[in-house]
mmCIF file as gemmi writes it, N, C-alpha and C atoms, coordinates in Angstrom:
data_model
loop_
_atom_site.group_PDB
_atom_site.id
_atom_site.type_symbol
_atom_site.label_atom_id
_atom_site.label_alt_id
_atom_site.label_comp_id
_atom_site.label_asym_id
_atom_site.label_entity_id
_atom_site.label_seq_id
_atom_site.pdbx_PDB_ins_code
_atom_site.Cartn_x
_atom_site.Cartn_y
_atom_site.Cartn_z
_atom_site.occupancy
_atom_site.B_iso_or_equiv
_atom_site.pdbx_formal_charge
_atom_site.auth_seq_id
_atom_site.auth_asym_id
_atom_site.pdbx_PDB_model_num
ATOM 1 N N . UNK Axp A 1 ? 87.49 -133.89 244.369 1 0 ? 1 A 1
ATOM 2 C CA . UNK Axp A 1 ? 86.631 -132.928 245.033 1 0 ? 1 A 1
ATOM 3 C C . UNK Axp A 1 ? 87.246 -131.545 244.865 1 0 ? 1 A 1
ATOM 4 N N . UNK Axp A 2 ? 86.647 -130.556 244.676 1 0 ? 2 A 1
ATOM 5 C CA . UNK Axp A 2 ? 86.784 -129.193 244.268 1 0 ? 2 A 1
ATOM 6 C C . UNK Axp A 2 ? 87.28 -128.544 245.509 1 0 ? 2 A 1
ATOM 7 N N . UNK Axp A 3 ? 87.745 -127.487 245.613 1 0 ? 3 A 1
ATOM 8 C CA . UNK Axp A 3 ? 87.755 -126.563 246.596 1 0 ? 3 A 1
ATOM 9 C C . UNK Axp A 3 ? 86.855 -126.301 246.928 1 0 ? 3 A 1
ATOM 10 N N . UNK Axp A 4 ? 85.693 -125.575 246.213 1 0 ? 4 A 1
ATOM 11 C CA . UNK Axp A 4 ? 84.446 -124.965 246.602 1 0 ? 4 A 1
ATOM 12 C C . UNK Axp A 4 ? 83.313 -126.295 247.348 1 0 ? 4 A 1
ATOM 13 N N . UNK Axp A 5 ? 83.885 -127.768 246.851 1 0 ? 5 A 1
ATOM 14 C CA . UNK Axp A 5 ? 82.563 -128.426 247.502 1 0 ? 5 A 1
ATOM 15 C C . UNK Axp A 5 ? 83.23 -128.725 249.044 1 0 ? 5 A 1
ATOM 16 N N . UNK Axp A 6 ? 84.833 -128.762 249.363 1 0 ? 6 A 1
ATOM 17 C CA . UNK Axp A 6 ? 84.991 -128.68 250.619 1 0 ? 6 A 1
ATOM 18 C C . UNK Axp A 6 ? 84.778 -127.971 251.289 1 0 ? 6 A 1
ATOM 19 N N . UNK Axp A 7 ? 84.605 -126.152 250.715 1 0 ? 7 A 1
ATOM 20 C CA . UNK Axp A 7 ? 84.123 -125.54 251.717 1 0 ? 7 A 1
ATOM 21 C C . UNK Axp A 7 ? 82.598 -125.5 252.466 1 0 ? 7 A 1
ATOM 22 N N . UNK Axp A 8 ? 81.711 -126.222 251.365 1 0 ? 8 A 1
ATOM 23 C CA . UNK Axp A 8 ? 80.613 -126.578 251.715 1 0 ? 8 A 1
ATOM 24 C C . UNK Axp A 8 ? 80.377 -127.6 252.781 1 0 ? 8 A 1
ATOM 25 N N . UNK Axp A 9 ? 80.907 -128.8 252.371 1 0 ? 9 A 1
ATOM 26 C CA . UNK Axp A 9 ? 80.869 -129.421 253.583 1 0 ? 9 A 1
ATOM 27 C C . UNK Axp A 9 ? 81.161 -129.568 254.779 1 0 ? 9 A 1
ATOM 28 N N . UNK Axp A 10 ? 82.43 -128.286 254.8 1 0 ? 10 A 1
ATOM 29 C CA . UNK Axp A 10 ? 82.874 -128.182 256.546 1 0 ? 10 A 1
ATOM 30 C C . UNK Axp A 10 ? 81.996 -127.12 256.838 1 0 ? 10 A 1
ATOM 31 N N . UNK Axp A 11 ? 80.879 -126.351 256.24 1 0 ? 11 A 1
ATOM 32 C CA . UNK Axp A 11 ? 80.207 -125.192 256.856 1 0 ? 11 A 1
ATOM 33 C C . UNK Axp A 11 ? 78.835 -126.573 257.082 1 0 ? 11 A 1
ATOM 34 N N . UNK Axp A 12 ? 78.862 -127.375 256.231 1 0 ? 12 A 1
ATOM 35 C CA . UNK Axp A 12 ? 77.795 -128.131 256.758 1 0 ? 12 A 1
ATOM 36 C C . UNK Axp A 12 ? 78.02 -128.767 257.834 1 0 ? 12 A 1
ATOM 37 N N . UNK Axp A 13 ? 79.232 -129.657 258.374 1 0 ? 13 A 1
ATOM 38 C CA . UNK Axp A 13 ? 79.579 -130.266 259.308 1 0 ? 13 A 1
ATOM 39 C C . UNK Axp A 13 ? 79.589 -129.702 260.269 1 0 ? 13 A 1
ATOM 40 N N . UNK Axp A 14 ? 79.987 -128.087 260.163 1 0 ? 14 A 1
ATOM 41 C CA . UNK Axp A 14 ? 80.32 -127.433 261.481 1 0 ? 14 A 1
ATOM 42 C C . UNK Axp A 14 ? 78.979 -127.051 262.139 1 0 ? 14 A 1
ATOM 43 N N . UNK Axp A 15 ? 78.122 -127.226 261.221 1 0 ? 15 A 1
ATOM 44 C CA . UNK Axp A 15 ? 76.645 -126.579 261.287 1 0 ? 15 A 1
ATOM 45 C C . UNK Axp A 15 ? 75.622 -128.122 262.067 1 0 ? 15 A 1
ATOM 46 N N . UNK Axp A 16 ? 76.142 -129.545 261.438 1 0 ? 16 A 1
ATOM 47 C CA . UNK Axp A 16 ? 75.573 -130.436 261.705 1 0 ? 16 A 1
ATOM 48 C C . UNK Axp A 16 ? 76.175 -130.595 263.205 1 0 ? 16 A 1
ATOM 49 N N . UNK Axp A 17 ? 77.129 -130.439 263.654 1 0 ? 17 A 1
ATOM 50 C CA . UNK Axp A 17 ? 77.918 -130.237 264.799 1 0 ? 17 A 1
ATOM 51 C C . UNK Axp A 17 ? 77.542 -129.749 265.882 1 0 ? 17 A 1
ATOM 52 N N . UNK Axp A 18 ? 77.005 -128.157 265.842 1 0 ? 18 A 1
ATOM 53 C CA . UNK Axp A 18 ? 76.022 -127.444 266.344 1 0 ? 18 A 1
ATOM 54 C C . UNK Axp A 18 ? 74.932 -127.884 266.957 1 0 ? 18 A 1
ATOM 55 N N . UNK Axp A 19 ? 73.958 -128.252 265.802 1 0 ? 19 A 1
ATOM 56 C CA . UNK Axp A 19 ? 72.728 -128.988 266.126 1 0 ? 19 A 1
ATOM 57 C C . UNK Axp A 19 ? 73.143 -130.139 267.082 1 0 ? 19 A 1
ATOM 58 N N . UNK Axp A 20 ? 73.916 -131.042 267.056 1 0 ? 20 A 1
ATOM 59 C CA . UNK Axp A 20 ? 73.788 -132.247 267.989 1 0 ? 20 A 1
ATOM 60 C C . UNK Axp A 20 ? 74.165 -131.281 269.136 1 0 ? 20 A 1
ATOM 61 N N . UNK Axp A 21 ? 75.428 -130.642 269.515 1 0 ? 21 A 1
ATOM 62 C CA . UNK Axp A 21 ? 75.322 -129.944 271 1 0 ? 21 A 1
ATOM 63 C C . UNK Axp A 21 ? 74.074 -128.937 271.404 1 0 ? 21 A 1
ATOM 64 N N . UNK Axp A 22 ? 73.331 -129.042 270.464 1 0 ? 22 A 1
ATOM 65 C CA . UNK Axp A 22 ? 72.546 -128.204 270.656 1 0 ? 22 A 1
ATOM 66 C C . UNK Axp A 22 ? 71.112 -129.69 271.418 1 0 ? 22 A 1
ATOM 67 N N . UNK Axp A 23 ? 71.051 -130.615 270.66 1 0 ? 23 A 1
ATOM 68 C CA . UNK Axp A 23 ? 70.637 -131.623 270.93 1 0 ? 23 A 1
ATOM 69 C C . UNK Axp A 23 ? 71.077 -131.908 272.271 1 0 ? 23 A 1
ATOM 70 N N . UNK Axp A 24 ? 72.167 -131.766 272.432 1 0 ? 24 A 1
ATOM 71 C CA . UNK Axp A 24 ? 72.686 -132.48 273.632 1 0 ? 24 A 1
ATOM 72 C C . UNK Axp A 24 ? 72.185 -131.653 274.904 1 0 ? 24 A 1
ATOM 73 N N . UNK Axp A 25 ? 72.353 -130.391 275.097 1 0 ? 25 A 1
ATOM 74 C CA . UNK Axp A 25 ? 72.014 -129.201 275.998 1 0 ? 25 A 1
ATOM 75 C C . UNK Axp A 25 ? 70.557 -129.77 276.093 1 0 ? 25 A 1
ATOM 76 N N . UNK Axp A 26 ? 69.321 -130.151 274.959 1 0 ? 26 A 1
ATOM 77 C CA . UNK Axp A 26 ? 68.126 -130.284 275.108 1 0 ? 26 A 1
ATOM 78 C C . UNK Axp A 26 ? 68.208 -131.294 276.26 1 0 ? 26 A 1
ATOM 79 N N . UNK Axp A 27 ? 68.5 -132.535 275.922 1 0 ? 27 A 1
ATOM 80 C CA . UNK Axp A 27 ? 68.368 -134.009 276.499 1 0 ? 27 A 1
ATOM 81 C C . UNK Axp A 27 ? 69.142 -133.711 277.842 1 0 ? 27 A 1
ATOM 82 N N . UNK Axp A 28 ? 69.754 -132.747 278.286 1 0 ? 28 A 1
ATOM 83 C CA . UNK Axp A 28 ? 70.506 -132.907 279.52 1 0 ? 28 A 1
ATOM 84 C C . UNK Axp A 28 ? 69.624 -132.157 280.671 1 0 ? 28 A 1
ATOM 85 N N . UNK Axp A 29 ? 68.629 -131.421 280.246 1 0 ? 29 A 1
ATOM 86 C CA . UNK Axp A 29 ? 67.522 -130.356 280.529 1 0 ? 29 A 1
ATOM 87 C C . UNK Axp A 29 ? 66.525 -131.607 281.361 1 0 ? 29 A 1
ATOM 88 N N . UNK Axp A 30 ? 66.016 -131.886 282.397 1 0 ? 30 A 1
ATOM 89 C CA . UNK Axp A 30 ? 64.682 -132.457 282.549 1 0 ? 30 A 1
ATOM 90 C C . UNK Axp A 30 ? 63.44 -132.619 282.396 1 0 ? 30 A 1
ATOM 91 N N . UNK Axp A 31 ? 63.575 -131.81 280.928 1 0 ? 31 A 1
ATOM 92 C CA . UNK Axp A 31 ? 61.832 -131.411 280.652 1 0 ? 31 A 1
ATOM 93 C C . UNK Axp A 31 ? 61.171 -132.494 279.967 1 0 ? 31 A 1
ATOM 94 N N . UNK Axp A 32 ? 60.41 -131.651 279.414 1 0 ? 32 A 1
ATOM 95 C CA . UNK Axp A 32 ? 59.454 -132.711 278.295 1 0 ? 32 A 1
ATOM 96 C C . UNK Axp A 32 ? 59.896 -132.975 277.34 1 0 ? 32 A 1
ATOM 97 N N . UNK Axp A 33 ? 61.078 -132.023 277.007 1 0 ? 33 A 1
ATOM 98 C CA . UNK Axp A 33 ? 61.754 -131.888 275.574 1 0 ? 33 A 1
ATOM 99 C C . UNK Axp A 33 ? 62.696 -132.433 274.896 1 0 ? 33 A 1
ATOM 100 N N . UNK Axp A 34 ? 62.708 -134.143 275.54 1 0 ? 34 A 1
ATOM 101 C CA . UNK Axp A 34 ? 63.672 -135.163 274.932 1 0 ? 34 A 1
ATOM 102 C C . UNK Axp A 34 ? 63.374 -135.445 273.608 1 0 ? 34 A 1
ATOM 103 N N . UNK Axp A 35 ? 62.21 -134.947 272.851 1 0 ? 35 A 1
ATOM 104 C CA . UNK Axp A 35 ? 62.026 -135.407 271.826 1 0 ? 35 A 1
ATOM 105 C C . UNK Axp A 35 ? 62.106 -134.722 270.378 1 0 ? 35 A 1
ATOM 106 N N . UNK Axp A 36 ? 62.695 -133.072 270.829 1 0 ? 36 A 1
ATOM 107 C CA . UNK Axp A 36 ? 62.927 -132.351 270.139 1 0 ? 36 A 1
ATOM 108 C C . UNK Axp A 36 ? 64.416 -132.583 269.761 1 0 ? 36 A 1
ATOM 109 N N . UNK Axp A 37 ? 65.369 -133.275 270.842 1 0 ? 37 A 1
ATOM 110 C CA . UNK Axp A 37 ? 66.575 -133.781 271.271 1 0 ? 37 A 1
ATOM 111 C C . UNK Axp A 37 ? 66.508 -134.647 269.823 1 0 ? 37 A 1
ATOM 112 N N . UNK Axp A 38 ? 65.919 -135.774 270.101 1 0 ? 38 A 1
ATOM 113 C CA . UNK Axp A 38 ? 65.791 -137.186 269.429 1 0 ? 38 A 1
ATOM 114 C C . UNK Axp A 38 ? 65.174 -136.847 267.691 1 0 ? 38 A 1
ATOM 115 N N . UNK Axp A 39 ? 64.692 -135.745 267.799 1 0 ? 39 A 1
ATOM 116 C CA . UNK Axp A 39 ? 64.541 -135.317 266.138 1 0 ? 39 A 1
ATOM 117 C C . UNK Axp A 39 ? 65.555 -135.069 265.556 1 0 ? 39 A 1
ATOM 118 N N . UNK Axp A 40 ? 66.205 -134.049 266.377 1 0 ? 40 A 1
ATOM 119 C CA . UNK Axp A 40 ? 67.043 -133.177 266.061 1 0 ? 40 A 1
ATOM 120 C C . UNK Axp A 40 ? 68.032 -134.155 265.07 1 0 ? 40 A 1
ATOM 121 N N . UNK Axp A 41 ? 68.551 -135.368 266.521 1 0 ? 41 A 1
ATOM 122 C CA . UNK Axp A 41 ? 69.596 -136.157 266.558 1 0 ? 41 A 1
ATOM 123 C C . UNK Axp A 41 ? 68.956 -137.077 264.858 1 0 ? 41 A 1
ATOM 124 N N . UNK Axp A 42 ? 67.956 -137.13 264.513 1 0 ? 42 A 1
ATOM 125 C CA . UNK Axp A 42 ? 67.379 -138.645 263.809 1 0 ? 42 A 1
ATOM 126 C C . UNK Axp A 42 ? 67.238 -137.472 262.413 1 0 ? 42 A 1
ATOM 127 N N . UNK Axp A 43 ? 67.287 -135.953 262.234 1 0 ? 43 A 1
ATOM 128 C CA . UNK Axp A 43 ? 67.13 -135.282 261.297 1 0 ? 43 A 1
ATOM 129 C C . UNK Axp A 43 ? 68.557 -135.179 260.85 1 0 ? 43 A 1
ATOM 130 N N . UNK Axp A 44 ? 69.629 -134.769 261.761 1 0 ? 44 A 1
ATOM 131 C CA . UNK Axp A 44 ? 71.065 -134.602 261.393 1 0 ? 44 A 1
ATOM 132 C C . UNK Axp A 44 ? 71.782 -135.85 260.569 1 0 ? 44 A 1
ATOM 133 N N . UNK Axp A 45 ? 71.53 -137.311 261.287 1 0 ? 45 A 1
ATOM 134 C CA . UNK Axp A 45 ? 71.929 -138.297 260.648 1 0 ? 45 A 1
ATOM 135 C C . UNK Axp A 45 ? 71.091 -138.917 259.358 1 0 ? 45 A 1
ATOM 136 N N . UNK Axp A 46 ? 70.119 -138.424 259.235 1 0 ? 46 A 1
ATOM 137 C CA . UNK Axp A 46 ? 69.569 -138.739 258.017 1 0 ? 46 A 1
ATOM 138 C C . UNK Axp A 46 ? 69.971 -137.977 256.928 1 0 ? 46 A 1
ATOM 139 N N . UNK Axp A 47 ? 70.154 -136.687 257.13 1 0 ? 47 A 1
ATOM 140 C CA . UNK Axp A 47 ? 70.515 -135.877 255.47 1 0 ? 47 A 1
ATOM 141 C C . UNK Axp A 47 ? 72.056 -135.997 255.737 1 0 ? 47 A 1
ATOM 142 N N . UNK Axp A 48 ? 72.855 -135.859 256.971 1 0 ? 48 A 1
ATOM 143 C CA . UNK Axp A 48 ? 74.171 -136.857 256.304 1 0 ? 48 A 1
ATOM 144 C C . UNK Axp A 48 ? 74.264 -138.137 255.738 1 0 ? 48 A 1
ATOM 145 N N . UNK Axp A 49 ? 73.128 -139.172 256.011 1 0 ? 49 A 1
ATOM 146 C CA . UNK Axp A 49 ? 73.346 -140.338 255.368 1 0 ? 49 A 1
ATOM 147 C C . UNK Axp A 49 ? 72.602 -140.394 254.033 1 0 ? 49 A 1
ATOM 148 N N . UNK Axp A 50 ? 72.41 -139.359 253.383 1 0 ? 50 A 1
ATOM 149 C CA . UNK Axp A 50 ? 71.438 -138.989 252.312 1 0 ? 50 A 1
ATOM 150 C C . UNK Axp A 50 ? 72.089 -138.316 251.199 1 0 ? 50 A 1
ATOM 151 N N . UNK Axp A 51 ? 73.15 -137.399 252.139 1 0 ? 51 A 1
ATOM 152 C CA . UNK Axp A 51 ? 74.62 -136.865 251.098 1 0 ? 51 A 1
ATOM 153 C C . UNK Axp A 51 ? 75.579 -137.636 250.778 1 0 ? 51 A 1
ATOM 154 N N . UNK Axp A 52 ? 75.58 -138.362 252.259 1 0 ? 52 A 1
ATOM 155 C CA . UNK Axp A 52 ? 76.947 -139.408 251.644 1 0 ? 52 A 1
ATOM 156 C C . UNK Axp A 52 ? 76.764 -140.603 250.614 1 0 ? 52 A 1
ATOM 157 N N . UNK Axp A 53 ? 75.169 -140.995 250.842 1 0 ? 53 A 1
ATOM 158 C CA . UNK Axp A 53 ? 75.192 -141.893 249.315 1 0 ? 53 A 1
ATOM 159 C C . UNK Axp A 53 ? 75.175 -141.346 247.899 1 0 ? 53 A 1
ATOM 160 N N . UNK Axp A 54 ? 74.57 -140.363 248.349 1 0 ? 54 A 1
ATOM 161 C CA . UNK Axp A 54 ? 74.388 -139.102 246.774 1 0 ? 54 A 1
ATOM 162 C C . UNK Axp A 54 ? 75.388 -139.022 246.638 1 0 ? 54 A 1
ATOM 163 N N . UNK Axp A 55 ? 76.9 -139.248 247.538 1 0 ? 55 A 1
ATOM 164 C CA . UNK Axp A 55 ? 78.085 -138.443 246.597 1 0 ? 55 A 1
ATOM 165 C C . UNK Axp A 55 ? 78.25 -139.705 246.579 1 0 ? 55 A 1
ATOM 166 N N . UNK Axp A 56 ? 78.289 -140.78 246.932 1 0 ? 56 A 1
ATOM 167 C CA . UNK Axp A 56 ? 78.862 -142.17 246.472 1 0 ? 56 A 1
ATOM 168 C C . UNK Axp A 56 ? 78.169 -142.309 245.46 1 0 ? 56 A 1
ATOM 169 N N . UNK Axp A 57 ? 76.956 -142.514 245.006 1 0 ? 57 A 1
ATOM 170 C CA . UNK Axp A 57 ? 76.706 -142.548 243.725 1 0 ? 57 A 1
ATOM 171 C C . UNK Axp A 57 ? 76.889 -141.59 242.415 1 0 ? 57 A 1
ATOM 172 N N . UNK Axp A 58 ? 77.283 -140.411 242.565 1 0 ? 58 A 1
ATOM 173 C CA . UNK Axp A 58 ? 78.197 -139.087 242.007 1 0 ? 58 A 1
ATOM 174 C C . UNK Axp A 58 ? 79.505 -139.644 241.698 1 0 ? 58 A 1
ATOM 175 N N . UNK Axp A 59 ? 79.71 -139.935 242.236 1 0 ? 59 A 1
ATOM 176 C CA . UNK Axp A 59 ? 81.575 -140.752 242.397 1 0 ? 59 A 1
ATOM 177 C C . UNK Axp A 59 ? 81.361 -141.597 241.684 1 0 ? 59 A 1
ATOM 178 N N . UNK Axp A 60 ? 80.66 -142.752 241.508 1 0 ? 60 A 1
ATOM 179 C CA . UNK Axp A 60 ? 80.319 -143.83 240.775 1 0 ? 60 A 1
ATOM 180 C C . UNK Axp A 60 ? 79.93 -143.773 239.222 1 0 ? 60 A 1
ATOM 181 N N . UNK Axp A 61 ? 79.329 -142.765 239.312 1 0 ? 61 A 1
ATOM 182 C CA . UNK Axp A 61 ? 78.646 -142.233 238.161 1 0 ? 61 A 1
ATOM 183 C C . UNK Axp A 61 ? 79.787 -141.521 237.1 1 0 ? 61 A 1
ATOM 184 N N . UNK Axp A 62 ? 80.748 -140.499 237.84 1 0 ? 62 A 1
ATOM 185 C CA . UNK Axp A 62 ? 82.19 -140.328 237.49 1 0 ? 62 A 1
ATOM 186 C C . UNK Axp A 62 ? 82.631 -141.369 236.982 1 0 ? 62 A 1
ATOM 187 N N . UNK Axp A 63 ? 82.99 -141.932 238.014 1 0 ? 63 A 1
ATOM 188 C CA . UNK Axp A 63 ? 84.058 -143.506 237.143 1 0 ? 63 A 1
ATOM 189 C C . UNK Axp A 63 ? 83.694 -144.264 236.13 1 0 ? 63 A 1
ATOM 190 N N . UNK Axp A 64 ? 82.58 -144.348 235.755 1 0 ? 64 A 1
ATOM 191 C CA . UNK Axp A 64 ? 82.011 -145.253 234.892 1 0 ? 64 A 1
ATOM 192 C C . UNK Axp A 64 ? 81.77 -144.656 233.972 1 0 ? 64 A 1
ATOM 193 N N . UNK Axp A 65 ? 81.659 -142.79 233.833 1 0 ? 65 A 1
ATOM 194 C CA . UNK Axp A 65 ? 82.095 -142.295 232.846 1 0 ? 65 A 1
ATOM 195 C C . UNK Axp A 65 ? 83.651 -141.898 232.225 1 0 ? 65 A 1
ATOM 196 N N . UNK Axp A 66 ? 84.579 -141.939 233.311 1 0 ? 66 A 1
ATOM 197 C CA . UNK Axp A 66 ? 85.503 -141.901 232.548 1 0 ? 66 A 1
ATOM 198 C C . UNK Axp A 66 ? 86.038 -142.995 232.085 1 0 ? 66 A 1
ATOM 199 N N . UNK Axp A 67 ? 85.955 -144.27 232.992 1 0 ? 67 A 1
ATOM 200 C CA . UNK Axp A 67 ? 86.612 -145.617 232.11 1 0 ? 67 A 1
ATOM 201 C C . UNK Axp A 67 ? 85.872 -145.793 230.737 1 0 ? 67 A 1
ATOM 202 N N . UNK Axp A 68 ? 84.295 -145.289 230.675 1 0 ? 68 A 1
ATOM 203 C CA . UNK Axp A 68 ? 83.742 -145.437 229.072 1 0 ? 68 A 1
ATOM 204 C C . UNK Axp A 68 ? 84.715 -144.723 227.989 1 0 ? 68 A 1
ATOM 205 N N . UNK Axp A 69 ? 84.958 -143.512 228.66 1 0 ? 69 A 1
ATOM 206 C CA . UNK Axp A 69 ? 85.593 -142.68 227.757 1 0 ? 69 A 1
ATOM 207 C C . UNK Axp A 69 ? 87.087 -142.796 227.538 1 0 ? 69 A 1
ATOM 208 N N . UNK Axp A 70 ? 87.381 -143.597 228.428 1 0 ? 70 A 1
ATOM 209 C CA . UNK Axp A 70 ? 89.263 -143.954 228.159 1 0 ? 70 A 1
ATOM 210 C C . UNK Axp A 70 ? 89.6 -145.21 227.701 1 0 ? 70 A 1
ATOM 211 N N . UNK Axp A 71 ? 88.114 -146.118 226.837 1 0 ? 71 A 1
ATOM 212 C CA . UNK Axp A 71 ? 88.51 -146.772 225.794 1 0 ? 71 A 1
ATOM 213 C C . UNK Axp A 71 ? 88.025 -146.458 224.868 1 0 ? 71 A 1
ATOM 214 N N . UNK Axp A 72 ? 89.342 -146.764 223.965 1 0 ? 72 A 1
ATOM 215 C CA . UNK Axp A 72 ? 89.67 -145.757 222.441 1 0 ? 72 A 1
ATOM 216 C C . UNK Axp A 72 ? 88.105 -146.596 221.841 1 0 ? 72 A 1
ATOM 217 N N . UNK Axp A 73 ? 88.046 -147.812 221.258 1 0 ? 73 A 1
ATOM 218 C CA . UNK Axp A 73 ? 87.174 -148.019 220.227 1 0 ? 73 A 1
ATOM 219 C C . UNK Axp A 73 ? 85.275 -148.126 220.49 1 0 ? 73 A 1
ATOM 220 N N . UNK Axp A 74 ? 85.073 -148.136 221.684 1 0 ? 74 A 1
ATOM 221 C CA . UNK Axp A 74 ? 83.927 -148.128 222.614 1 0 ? 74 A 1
ATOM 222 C C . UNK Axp A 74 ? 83.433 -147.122 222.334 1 0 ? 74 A 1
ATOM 223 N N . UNK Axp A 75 ? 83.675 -145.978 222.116 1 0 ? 75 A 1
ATOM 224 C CA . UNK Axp A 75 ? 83.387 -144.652 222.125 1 0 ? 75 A 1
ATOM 225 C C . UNK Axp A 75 ? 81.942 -144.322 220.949 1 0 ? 75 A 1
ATOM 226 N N . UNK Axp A 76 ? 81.128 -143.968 220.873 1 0 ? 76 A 1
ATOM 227 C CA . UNK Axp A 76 ? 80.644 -144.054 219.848 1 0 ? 76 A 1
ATOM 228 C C . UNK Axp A 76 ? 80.488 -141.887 219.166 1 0 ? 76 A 1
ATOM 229 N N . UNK Axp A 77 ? 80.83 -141.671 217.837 1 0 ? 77 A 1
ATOM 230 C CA . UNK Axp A 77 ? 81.193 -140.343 217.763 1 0 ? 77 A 1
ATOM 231 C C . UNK Axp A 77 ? 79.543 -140.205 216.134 1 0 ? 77 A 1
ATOM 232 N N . UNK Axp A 78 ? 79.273 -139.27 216.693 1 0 ? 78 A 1
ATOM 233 C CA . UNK Axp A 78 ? 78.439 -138.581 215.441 1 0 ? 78 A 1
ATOM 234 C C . UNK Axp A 78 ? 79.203 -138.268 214.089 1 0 ? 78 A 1
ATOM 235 N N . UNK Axp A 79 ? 78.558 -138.282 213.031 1 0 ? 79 A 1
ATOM 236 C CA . UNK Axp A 79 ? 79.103 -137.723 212.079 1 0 ? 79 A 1
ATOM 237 C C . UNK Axp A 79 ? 78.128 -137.263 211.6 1 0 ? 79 A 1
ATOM 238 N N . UNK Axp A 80 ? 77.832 -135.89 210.554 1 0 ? 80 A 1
ATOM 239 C CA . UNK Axp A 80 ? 77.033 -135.131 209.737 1 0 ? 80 A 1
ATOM 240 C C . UNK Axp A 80 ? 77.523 -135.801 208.651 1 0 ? 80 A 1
ATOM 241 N N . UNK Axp A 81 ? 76.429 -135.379 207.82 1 0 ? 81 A 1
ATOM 242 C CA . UNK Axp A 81 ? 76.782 -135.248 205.925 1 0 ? 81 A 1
ATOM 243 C C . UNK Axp A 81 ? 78.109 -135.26 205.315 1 0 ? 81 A 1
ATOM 244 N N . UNK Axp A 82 ? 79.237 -134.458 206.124 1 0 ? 82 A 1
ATOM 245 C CA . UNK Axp A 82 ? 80.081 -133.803 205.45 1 0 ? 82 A 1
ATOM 246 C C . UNK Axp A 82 ? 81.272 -134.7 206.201 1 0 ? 82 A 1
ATOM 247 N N . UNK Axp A 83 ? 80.745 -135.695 206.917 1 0 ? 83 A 1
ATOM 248 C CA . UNK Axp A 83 ? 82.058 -136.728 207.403 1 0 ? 83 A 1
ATOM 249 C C . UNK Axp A 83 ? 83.057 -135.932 208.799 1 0 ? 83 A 1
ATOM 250 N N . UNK Axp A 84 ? 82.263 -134.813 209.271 1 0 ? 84 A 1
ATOM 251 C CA . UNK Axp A 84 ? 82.61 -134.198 210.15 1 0 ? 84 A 1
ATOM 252 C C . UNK Axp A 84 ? 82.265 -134.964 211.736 1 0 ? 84 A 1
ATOM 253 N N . UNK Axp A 85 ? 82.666 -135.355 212.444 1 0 ? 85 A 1
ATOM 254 C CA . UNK Axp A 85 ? 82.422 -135.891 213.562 1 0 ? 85 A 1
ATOM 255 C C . UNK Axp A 85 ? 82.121 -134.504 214.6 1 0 ? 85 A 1
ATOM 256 N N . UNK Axp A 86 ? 81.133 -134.965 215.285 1 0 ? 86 A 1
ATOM 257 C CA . UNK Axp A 86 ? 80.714 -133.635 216.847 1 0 ? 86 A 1
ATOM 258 C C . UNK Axp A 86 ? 80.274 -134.56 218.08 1 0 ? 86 A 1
């Protein structure tokens, strides 16, 4: 993982963080508005559980390209006319 994608994800976390206390302040309120609470809460855990498979399958997708590429004869290489490989 890069520098730049950790800083993304702790501005996302700190941000997904937010929203639930922000959730939470709703649901502690006696109004009508438990259900803006219960979105909130069912919107936050869905696009985290939506990133975290996207990067598990990113990750996956990684590995299975580099073990292709870190055997020597598997590899398959172009050649032109001139016996030049690209």
């Amino acid at each position: 993982m890069e520098v730049t994608e950790v800083r993304t994800w702790v501005i996302f976390y700190l941000l997904s963080f937010v929203v639930l206390l922000v959730a939470i302040c709703i649901t502690t309120q006696d109004d009508g508005r438990r259900w803006i609470s219960l979105m909130l809460t069912l919107i936050v855990v869905g696009v985290n559980l939506f990133l975290l498979l996207s990067e598990l399958k990113r990750h996956q997708a990684r590995k299975a390209f580099m073990r292709r590429m870190s055997k020597p004869g598997e590899t398959r290489t172009e050649t032109d006319s001139f016996g030049r490989r690209w």
